[in-house]
MMTF fields as JSON, N, C-alpha, C and O atoms, coordinates in Angstrom:
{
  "mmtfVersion": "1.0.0",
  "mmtfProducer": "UNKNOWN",
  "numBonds": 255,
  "numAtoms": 256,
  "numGroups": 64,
  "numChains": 1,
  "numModels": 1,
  "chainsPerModel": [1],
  "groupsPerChain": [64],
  "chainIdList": ["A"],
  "bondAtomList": [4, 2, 8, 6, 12, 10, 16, 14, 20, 18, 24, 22, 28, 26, 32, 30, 36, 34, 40, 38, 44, 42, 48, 46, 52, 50, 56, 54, 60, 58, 64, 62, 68, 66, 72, 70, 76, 74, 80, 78, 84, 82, 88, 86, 92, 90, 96, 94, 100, 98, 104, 102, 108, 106, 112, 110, 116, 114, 120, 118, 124, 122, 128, 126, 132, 130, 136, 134, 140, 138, 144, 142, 148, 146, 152, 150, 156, 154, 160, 158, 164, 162, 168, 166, 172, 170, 176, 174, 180, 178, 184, 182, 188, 186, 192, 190, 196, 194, 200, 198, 204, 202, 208, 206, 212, 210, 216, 214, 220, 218, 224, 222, 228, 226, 232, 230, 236, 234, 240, 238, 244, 242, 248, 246, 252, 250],
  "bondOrderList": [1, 1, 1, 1, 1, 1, 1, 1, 1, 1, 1, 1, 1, 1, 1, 1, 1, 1, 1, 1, 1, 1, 1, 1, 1, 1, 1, 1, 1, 1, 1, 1, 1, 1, 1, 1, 1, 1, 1, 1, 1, 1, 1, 1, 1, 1, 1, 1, 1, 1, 1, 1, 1, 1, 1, 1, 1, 1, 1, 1, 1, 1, 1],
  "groupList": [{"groupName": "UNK", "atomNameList": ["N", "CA", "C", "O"], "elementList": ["N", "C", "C", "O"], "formalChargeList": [0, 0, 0, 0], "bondAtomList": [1, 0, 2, 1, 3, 2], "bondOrderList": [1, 1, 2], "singleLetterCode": "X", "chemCompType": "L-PEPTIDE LINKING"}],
  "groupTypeList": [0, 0, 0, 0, 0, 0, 0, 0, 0, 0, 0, 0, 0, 0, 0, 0, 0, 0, 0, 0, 0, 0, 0, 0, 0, 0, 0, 0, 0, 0, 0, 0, 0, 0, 0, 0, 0, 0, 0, 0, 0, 0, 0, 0, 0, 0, 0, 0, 0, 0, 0, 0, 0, 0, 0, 0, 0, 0, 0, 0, 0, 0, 0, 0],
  "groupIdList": [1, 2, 3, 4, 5, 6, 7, 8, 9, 10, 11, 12, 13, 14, 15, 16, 17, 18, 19, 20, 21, 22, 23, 24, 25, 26, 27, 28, 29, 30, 31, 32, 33, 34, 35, 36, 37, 38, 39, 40, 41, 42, 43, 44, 45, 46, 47, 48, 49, 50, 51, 52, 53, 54, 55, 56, 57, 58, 59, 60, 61, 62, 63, 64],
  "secStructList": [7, 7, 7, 7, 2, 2, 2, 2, 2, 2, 2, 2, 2, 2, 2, 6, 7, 7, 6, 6, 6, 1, 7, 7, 1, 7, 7, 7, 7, 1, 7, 6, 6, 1, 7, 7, 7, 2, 2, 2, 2, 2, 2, 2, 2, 2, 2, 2, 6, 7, 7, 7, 1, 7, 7, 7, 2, 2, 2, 2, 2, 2, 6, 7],
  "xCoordList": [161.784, 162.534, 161.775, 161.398, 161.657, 161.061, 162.048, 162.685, 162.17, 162.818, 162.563, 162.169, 162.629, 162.189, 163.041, 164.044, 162.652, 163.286, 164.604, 165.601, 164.593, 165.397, 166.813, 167.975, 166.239, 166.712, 167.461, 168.592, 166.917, 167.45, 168.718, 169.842, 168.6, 169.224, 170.824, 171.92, 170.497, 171.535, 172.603, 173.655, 171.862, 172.595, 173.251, 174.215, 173.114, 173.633, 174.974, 176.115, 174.292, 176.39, 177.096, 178.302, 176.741, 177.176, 178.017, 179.202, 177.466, 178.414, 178.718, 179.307, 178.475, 179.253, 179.133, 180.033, 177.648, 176.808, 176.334, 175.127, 176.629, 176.097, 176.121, 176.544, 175.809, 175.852, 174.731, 174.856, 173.623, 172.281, 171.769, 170.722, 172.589, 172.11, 172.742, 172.045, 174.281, 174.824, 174.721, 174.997, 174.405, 174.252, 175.925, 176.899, 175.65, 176.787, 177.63, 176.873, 178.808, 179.504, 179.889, 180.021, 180.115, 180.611, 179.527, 178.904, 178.996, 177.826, 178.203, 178.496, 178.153, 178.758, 178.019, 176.926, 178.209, 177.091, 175.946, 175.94, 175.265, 174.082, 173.6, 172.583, 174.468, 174.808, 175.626, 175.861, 176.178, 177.372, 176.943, 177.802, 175.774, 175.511, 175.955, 176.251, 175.846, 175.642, 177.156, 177.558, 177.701, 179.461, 179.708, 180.096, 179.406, 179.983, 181.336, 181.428, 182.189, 183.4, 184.145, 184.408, 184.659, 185.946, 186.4, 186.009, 187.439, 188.383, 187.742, 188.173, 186.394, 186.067, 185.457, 185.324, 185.245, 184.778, 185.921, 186.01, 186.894, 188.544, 188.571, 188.336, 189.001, 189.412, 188.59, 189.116, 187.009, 186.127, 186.27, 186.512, 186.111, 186.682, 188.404, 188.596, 189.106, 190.708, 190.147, 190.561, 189.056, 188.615, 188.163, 188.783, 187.271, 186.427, 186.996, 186.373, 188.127, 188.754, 188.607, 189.372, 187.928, 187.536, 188.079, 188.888, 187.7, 188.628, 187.628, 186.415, 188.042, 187.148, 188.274, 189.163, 187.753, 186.437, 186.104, 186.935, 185.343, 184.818, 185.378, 184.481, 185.994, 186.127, 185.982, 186.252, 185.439, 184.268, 186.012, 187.192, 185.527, 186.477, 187.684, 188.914, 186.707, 187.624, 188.383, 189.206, 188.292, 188.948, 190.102, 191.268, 189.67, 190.998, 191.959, 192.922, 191.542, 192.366, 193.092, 194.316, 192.418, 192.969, 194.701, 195.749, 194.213, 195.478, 196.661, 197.681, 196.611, 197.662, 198.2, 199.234],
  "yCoordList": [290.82, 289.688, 288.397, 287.925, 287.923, 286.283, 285.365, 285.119, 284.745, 283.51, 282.462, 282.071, 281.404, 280.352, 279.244, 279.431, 278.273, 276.501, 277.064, 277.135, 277.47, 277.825, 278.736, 278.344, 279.941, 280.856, 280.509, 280.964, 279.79, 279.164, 278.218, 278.699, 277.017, 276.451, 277.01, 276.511, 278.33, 278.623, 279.681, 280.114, 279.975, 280.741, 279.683, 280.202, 278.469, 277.693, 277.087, 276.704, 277.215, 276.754, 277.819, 277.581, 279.158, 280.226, 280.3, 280.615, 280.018, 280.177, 279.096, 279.313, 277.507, 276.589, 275.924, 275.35, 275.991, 275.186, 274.625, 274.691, 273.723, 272.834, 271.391, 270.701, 270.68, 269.908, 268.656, 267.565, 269.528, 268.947, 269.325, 268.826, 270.609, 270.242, 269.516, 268.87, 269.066, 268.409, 267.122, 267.028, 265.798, 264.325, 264.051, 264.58, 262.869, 262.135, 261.926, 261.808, 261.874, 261.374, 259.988, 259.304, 259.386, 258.007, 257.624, 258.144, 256.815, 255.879, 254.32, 253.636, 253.895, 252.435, 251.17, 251.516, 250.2, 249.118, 248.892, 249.307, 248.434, 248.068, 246.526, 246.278, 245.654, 244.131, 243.915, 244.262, 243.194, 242.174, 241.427, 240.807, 241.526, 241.187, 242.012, 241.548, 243.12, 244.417, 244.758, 245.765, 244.05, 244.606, 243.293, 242.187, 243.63, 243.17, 242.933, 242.278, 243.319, 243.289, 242.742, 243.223, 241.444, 240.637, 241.894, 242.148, 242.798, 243.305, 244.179, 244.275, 244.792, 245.583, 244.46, 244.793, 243.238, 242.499, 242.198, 242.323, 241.759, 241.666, 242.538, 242.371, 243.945, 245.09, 245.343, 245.909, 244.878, 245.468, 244.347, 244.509, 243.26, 241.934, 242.24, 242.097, 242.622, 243.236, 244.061, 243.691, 245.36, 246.424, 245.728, 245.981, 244.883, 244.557, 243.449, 243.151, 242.783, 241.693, 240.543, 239.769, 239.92, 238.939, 238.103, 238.537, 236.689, 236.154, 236.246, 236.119, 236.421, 236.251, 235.759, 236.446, 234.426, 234.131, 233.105, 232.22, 233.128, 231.998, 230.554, 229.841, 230.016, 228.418, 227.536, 227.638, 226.232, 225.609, 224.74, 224.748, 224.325, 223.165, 222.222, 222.177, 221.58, 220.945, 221.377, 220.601, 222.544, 223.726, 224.065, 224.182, 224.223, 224.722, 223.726, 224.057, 222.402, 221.296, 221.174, 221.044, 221.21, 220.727, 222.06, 222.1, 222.623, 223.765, 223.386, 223.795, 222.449, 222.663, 221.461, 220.995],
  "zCoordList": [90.757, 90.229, 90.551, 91.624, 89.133, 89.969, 89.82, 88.796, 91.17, 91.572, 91.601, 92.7, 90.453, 90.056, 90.591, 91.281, 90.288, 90.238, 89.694, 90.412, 88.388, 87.596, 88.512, 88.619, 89.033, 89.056, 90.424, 90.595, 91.308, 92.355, 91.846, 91.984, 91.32, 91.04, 90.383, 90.638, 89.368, 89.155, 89.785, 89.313, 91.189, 91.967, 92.848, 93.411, 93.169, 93.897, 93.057, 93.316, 92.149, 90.627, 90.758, 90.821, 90.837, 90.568, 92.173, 92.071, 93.74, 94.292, 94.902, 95.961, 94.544, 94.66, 95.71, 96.323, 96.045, 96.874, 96.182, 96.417, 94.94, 94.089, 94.504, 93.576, 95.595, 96.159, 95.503, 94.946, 95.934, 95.411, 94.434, 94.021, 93.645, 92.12, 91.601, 90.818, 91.574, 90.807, 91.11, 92.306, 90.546, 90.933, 90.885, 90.348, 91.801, 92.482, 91.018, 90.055, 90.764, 89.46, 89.684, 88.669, 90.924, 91.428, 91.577, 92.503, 90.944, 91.589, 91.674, 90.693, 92.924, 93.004, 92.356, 91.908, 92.225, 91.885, 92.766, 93.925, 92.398, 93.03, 93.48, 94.129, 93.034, 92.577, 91.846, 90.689, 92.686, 92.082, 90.586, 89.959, 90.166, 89.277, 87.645, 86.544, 88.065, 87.468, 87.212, 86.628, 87.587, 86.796, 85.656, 86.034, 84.163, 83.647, 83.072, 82.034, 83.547, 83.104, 83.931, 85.033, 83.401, 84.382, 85.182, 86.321, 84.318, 85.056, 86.498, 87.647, 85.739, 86.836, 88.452, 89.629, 87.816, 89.177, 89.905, 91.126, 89.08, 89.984, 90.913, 92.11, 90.089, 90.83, 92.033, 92.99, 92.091, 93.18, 94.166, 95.362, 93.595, 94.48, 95.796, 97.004, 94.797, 95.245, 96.571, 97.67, 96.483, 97.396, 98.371, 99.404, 98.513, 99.336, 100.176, 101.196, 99.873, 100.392, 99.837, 100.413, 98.88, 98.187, 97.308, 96.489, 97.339, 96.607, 95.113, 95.281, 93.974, 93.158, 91.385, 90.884, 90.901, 90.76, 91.898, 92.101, 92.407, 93.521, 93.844, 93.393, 94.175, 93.736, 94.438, 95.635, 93.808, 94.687, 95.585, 95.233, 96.395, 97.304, 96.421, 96.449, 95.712, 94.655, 93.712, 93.228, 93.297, 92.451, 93.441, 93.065, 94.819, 95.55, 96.253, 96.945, 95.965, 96.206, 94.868, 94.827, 93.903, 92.322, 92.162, 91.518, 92.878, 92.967, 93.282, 92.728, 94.338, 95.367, 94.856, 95.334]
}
């Protein structure tokens, strides 16, 4: 029997030590830059403790 890349790999799916064949499905951001979507910067802002969108001093006086 030859035991390849191949043949390895699919005995590890088969009993579910697929750890390191299968890639991560969650992959987090990498920069804050890199989330375009309002909602999703809220929501990650919400996780992390953050106030977001940012506001300068005078923005948070103009509030009150």
């Amino acid at each position: 029997m030859n035991r390849t890349r191949a043949w390895r790999r699919n005995q590890a799916r088969k009993h579910g030590s697929d750890k390191a064949v299968r890639p991560q499905t969650f992959k987090p951001e990498k920069n804050w830059k890199l989330m375009y979507i309002r909602s999703t910067k809220l929501a990650r802002a919400r996780q992390l403790g953050m106030s977001y969108p940012i506001l300068s001093t005078r923005q948070l006086l103009d509030q009150e």
